[in-house]
C-alpha positions as CSV (number, residue, x, y, z in Angstrom):
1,X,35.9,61.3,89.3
2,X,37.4,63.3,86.8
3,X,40.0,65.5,87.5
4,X,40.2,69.6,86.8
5,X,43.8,69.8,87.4
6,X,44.1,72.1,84.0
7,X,41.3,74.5,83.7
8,X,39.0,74.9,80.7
9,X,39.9,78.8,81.2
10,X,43.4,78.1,80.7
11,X,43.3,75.8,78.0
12,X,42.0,79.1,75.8
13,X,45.8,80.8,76.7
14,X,48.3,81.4,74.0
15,X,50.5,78.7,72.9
16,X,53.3,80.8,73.7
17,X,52.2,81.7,77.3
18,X,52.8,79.1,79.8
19,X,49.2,77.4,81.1
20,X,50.9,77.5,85.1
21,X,52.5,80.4,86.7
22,X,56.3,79.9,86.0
23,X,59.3,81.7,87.4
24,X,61.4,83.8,85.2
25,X,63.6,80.9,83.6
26,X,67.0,80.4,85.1
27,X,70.5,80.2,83.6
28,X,71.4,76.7,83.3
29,X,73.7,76.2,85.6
30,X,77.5,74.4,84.5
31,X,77.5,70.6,84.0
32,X,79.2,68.6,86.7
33,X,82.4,66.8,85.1
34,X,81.0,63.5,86.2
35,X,77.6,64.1,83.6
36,X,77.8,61.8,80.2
37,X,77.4,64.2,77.1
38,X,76.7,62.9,74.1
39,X,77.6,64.0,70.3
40,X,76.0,67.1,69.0
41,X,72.5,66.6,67.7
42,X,72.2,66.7,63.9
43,X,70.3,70.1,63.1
44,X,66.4,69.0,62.2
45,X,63.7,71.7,61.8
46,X,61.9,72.0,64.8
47,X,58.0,71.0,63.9
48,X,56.2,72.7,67.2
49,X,56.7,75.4,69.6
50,X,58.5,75.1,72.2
51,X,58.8,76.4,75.6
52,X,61.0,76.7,79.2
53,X,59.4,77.1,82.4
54,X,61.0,77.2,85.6
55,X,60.4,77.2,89.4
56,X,62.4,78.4,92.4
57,X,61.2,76.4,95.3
58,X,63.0,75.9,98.8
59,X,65.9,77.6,97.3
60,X,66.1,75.3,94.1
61,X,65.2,76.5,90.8
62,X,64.2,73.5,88.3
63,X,64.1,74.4,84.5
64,X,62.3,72.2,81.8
65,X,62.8,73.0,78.0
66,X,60.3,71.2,75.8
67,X,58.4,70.8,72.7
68,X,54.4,71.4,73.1
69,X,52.8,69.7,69.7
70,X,49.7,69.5,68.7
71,X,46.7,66.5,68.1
72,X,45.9,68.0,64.9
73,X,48.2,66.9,62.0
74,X,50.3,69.6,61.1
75,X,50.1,68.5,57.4
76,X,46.7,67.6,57.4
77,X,44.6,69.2,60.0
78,X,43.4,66.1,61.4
79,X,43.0,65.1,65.0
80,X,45.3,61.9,65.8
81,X,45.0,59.4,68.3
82,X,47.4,60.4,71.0
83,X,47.8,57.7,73.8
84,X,48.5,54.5,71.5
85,X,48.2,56.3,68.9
86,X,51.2,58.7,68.0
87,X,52.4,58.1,71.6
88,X,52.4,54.5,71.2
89,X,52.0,52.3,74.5
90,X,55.0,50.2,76.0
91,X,57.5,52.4,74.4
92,X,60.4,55.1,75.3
93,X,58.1,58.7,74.1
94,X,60.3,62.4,74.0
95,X,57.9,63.9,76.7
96,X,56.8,66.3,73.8
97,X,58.3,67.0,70.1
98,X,61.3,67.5,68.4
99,X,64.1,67.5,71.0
100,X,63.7,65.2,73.8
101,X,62.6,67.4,76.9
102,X,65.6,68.5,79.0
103,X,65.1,69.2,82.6
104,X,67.7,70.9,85.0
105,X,68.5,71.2,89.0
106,X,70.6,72.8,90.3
107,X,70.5,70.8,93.7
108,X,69.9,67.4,93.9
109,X,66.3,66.5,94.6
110,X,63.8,63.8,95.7
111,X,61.8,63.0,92.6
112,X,59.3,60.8,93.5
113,X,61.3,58.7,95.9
114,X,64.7,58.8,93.7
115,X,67.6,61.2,94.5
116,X,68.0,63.2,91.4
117,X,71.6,65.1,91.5
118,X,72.0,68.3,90.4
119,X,72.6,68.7,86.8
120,X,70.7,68.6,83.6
121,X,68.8,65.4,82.3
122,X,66.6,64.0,79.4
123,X,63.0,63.4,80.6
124,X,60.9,60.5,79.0
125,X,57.8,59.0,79.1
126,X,56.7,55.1,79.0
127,X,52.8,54.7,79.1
128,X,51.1,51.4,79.0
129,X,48.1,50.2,77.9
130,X,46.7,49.8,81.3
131,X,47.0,53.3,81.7
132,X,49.9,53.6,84.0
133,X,53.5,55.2,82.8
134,X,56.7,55.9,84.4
135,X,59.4,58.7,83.3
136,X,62.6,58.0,82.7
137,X,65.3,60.0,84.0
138,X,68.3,59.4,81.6
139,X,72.1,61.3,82.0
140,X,72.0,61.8,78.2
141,X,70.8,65.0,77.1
142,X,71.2,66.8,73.2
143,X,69.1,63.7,71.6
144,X,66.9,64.3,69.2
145,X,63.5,62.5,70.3
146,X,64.4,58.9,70.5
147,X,66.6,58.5,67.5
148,X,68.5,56.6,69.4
149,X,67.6,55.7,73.2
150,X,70.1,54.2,74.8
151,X,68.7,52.5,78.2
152,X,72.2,52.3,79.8
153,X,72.6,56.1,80.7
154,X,68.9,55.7,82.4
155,X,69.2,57.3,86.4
156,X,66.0,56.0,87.0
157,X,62.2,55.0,85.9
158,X,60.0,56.6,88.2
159,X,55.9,55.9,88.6
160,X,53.4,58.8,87.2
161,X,50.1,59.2,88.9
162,X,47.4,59.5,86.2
163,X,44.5,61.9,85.8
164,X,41.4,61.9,83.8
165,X,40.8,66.0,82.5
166,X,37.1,67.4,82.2
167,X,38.8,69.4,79.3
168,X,40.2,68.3,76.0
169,X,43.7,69.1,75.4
170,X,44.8,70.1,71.7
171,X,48.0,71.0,72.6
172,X,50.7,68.9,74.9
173,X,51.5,71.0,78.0
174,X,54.0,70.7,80.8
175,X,54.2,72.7,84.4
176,X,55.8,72.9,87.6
177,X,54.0,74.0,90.2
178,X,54.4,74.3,94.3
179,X,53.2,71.9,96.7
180,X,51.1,73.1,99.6
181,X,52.3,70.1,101.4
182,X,55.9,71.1,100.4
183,X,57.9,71.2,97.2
184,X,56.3,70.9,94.0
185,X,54.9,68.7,91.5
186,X,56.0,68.5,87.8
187,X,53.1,67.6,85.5
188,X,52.2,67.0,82.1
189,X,49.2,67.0,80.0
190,X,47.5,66.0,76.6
191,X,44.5,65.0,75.2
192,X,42.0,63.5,78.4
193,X,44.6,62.8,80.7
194,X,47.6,64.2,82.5
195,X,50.2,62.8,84.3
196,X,52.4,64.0,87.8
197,X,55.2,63.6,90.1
198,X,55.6,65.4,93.0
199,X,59.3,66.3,93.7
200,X,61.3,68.3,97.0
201,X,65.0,69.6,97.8
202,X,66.8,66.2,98.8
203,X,68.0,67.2,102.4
């Protein structure tokens, strides 16, 4: 069955309004001292938008900063391939464009079964041919997309569950939203399908 986890009616929104209700964004919070940072990213123009949503839940607030581009080309107009296409299959993908996505806790949480710490990260994405991904949690953060991606600051690869949308997505999309069964879930979404993980306040 196909899934309507991102309505039609909120596909129509602006690119510069968030598709979820978000929280006011937070002030990232100070880097432990323990937390790798890497050299300062070499200035590229940015191609898309981009966006920050946040989400105070059970006295956490988690922030993601990320890049929303679109299928069309922005040269050419032209609607690309987006799963094995210009997100290729079996490889590290920025979770978006331009800067990989950064994503910050300020308390540690339980992110689909791993302990995240508080602090700021790198999300990104792995998806396989068979339809399955996982997102890699890395300790780096500053890269620009992939250029490099160094495995050996990875905190974790975590499983996505996958969704098949009713509704066409032109544009990538992120979202954190709350849980009724507790905590929330961080999703993203493009083209037919959209991906999750539900996440809560590591007690």
């Amino acid at each position: 069955m196909k899934s309507r986890l991102l309505p039609a009616a909120l596909v129509a929104a602006s690119v510069f309004t968030p598709l979820f209700a978000q929280s006011p964004a937070a002030t990232t919070p100070a880097q432990p001292a323990a937390m790798t940072v890497p050299p300062p990213a070499i200035p590229r123009a940015r191609i898309s938008p981009h966006e920050t949503i946040s989400l105070k839940v059970d006295g956490n607030r988690v922030t993601l900063i990320y890049g929303r581009p679109y299928s069309k080309d922005p040269k050419t107009g032209a609607i690309r391939k987006i799963w094995g296409g210009l997100v290729p299959y079996g490889k590290v993908w920025r979770t978006g464009s331009d800067e990989a996505t950064t994503f910050i806790t300020q308390q540690a949480i339980d992110l689909g079964g791993t302990v995240i710490p508080a602090g700021t990260y790198t999300l990104f994405t792995v998806p396989m041919e068979d339809g399955s991904a996982q997102l890699a949690v890395n300790k780096e953060f500053g890269q620009w997309g992939v250029d490099p991606y160094d495995e050996k600051h990875e905190l974790a690869r975590i499983s996505l569950k996958k969704d098949t949308l009713a509704t066409q997505l032109d544009q990538f999309v992120m979202a954190l939203e709350k849980n009724p069964a507790g905590g929330a879930v961080l999703k993203m979404a493009w083209a037919n399908t959209q991906f999750s993980l539900p996440f809560t306040l590591n007690k």
